[in-house]
C-alpha positions as CSV (number, residue, x, y, z in Angstrom):
1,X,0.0,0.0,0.0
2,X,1.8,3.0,-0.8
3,X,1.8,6.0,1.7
4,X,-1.0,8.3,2.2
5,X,-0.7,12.5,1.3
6,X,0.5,14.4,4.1
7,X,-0.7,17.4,2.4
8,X,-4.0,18.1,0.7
9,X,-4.5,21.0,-1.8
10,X,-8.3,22.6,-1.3
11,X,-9.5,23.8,-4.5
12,X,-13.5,23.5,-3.3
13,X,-16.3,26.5,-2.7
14,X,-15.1,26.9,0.7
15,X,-11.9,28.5,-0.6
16,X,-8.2,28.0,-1.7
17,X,-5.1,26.3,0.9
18,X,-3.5,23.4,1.8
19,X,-4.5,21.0,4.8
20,X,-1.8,19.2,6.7
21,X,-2.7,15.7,7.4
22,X,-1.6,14.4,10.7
23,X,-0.9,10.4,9.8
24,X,1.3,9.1,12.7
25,X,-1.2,9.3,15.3
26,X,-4.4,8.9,13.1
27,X,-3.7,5.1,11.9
28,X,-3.5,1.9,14.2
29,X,-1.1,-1.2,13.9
30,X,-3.5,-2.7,11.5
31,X,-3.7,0.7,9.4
32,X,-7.2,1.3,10.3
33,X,-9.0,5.0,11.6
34,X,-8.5,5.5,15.2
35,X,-8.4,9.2,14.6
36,X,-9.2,11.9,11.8
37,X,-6.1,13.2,10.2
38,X,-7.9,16.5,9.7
39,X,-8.9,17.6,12.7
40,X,-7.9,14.8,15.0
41,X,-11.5,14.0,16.6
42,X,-11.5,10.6,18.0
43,X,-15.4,9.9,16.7
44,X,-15.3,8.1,13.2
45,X,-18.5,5.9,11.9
46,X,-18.3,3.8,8.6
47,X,-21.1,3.6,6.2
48,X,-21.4,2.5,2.6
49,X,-19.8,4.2,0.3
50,X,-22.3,5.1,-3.1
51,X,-23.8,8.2,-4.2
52,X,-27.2,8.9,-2.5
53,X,-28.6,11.0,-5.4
54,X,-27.9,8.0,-7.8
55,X,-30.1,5.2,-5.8
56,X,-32.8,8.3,-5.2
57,X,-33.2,8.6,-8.9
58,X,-33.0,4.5,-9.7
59,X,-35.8,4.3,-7.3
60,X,-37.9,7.1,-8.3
61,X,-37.5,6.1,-12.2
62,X,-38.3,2.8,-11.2
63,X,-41.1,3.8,-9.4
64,X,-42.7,6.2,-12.3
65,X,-42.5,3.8,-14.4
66,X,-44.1,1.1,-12.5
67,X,-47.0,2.9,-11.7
68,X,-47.3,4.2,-15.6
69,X,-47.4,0.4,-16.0
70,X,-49.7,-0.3,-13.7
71,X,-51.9,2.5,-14.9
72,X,-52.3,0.9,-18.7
73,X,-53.0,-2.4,-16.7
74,X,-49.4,-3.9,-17.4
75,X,-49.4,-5.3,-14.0
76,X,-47.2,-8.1,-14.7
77,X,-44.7,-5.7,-16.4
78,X,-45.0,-3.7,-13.8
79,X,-43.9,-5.9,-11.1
80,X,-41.1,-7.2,-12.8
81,X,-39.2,-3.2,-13.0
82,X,-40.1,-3.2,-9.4
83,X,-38.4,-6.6,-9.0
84,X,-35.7,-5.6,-11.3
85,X,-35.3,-2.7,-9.0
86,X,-35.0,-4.6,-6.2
87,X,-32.6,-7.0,-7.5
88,X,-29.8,-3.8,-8.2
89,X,-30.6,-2.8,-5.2
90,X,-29.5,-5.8,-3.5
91,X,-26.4,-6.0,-5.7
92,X,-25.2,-2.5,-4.9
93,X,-25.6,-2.9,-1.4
94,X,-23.6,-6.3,-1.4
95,X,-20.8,-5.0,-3.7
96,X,-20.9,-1.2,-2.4
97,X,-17.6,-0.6,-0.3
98,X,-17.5,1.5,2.5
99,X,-15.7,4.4,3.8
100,X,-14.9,6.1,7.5
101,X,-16.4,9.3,8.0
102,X,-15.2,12.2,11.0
103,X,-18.1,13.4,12.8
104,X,-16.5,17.1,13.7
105,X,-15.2,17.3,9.8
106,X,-16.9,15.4,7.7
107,X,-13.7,14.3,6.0
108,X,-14.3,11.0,4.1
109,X,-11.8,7.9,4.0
110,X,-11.6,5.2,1.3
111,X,-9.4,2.4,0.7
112,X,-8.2,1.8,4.4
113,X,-8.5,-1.4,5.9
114,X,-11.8,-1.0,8.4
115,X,-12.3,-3.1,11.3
116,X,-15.0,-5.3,11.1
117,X,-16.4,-3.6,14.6
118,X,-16.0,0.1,13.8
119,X,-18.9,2.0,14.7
120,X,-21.5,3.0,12.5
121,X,-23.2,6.5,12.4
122,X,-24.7,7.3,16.1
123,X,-27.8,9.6,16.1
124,X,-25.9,11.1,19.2
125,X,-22.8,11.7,18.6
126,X,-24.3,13.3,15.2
127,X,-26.6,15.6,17.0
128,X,-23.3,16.4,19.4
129,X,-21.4,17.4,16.1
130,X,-23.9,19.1,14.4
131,X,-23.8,21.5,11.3
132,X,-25.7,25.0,12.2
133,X,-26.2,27.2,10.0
134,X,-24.4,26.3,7.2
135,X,-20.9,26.9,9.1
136,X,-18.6,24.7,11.0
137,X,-19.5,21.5,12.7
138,X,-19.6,22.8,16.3
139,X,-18.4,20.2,19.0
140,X,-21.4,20.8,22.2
141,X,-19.6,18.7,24.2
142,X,-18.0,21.3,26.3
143,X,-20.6,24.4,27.4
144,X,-19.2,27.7,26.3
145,X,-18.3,29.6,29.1
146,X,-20.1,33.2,29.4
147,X,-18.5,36.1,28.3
C-alpha cells in the first residue's frame, strides 16, 4: 500500500489552501482510523460508500415507471421493473464498499483497511457534532463559558 498524502491541496467553494494531514497518530497497527487526520477528533462511523442522489433517482424512475405500467393495466410488467429494481438494489448494497467518515469534519476515507467492529453512524454523537447554519460542525460537548 503505498503511503497516504501528508498534504491536501483545497481547491473547493469553501476557498483555496492546503490542509496538513496528521498520519502518525491517526492510523492503528493494522492501518485502520482511530483518529481523523484532519482535525484529529477521535469519533469516526463507517457507512457504505455510493452516491445517495444516484439510488434516489433509480428508485424514483423505477417507481414512475411502474406505476405508468400499472396505470395501462401492465401489471405483470409492472412488477417485474419493481423486482428488477430490487434486484440492483440488492447488488449494490452487497458490492458497495465502505468508507470512514469524521463526525467534527466530515472528512471521508476510502481504501483503508476498516475493522469489522467500527462504529456505524450514532444519532448522538451526530446531534453532538452538528452542522448549524451552514458553518462549521460545532463540538457541544463542552458548554461555552459566558463572556
Amino acid at each position: 500500500m503505498k503511503a497516504p498524502p501528508a498534504v491536501l491541496k483545497n481547491s473547493g467553494d469553501a476557498g483555496s489552501g492546503e490542509v496538513y494531514l496528521d498520519w502518525e497518530q491517526a492510523v492503528d497497527d493494522t492501518g485502520g482510523l482511530r483518529r481523523c487526520p484532519v482535525c484529529g477528533c477521535r469519533e469516526l462511523f463507517c457507512r457504505k460508500d455510493f452516491p445517495q442522489v444516484t439510488g434516489f433517482v433509480l428508485v424514483a424512475t423505477a417507481a414512475v415507471l411502474s406505476m405508468v405500467l400499472f396505470g395501462l393495466r401492465h401489471v405483470l410488467a409492472g412488477l417485474t421493473v419493481l423486482g428488477a429494481m430490487a434486484a440492483i438494489d440488492g447488488a449494490i448494497y452487497l458490492f458497495t464498499g465502505r468508507c470512514v467518515v469524521c463526525y467534527r469534519c466530515r472528512s471521508e476515507f476510502r481504501g483503508l483497511p476498516i475493522r469489522a467492529d467500527h462504529p456505524k453512524w450514532d444519532l448522538s454523537l451526530g446531534e453532538k457534532y452538528r452542522i448549524i447554519d451552514g458553518g462549521a460542525a460545532t463540538d457541544r460537548s463542552t458548554p461555552e463559558q459566558p463572556r
